[in-house]
C-alpha positions as CSV (number, residue, x, y, z in Angstrom):
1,X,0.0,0.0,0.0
2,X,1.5,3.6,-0.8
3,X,1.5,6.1,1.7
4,X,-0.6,9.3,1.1
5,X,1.3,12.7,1.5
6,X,-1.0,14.4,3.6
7,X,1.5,17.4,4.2
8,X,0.4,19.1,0.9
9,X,-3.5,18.1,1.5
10,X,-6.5,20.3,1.8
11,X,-9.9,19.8,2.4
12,X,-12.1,19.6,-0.8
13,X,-13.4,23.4,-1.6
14,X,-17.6,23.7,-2.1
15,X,-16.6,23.3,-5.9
16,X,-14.3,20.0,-5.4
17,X,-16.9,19.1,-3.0
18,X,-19.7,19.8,-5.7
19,X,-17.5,17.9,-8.7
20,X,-17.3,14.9,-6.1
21,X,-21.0,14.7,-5.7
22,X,-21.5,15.1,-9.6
23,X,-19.3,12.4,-9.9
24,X,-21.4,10.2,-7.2
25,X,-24.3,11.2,-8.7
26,X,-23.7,10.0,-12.0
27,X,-22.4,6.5,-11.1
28,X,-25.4,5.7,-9.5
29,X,-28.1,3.5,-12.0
30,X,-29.2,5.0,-14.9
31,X,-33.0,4.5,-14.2
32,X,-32.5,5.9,-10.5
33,X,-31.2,8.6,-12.3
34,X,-33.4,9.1,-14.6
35,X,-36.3,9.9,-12.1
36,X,-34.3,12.2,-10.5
37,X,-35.7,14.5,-13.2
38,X,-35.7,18.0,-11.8
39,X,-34.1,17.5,-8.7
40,X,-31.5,20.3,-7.7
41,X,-28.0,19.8,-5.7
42,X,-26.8,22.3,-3.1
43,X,-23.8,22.0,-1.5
44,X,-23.3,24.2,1.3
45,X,-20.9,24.4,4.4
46,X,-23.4,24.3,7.0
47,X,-27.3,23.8,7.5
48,X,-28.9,27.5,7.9
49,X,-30.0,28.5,11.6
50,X,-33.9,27.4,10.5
51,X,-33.2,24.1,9.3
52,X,-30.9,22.9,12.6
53,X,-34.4,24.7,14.2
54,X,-36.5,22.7,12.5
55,X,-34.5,19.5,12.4
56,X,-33.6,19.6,16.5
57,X,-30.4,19.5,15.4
58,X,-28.0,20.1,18.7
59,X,-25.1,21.1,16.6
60,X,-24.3,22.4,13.0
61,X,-22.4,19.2,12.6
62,X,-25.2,17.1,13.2
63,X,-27.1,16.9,10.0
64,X,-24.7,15.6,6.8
65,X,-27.8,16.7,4.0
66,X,-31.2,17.3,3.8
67,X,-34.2,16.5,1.3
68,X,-36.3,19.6,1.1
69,X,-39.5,19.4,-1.2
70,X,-42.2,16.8,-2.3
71,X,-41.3,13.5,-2.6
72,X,-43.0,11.3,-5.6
73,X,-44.4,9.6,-2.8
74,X,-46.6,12.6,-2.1
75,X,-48.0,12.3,-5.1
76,X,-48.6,15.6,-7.7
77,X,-52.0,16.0,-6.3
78,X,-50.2,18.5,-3.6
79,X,-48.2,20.2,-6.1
80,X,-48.9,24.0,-5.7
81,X,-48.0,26.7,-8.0
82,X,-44.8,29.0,-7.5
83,X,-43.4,25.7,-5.4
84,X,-39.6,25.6,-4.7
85,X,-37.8,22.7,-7.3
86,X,-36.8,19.6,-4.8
87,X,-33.7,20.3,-3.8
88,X,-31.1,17.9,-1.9
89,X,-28.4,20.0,0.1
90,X,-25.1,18.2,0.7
91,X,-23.5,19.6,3.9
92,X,-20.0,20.0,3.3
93,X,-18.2,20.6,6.5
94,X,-20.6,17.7,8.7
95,X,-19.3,15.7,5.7
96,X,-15.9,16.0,6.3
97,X,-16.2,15.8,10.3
98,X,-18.2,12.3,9.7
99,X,-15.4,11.1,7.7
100,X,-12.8,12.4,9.4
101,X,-14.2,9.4,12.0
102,X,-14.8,7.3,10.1
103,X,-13.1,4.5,7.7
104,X,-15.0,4.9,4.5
105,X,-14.0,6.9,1.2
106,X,-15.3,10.9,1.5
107,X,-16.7,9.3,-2.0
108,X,-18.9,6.6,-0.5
109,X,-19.9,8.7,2.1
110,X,-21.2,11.3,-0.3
111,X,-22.9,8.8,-2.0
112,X,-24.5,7.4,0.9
113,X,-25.9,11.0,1.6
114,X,-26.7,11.6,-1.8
115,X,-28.7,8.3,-2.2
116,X,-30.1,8.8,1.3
117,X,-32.0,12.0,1.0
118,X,-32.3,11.4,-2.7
119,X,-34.4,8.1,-1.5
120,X,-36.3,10.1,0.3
121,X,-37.5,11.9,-2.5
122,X,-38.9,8.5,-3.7
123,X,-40.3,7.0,-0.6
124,X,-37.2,4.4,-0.6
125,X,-36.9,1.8,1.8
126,X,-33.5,1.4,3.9
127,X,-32.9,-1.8,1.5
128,X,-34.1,-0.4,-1.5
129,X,-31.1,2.6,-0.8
130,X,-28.3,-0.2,0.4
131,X,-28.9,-2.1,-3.3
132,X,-28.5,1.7,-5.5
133,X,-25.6,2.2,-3.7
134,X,-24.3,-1.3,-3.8
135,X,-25.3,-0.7,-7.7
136,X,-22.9,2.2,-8.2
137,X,-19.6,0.3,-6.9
């Protein structure tokens, strides 16, 4: 195994951050993708002061993204005029502090995200999200 040179090493930027999540994005299943139609991807350092309100969220390093919107599963019966696009926001930062812990890839865990709230979008079971993201290895 070759050693990594960590001396010269920085943490991804929003827009390495937002390439990397591109890059998740489109290795996941075509068809998964393909209803993803629409969908938007933020990726921000931090959850704003209203969302760590209204997620009970103890700490800005608590939530890692966030599904905000109406999921297929709510059906376009509750679609309203002037609505917001769904939008799935990636949280950089919590991201990094999560992997920094942790013994994954910072590429599997933004895919994990990324599938995760994207799932939720769908109405996605917990096994329904493991086999996408054991699709896109």
């Amino acid at each position: 195994m070759t050693a990594i040179d960590w001396t010269r090493a920085a943490a991804p930027s929003l827009a390495e951050f937002e390439s990397l999540a591109d890059a998740a994005f489109a290795a996941l299943p075509t068809r998964f993708r393909k209803l993803c139609d629409g969908v938007v991807m933020r990726i921000e350092d931090f959850p704003d002061d209203e969302t760590l309100d209204d997620m009970n969220c103890e700490s800005e390093f608590d939530l890692l993204g966030l599904f905000r919107g109406r999921g297929l599963a709510q059906g376009e019966a509750f679609a309203h005029t002037g609505q917001q696009p769904n939008m799935v926001f990636l949280y950089r930062r919590p991201i990094l502090d999560y992997w920094a812990d942790h013994e994954e890839t910072l590429g599997a865990i933004v895919r994990h995200v990324l599938v995760h709230e994207i799932g939720h979008h769908f109405g996605l079971s917990d096994d329904d999200m493991e086999r996408i993201e054991a699709e896109a290895d």
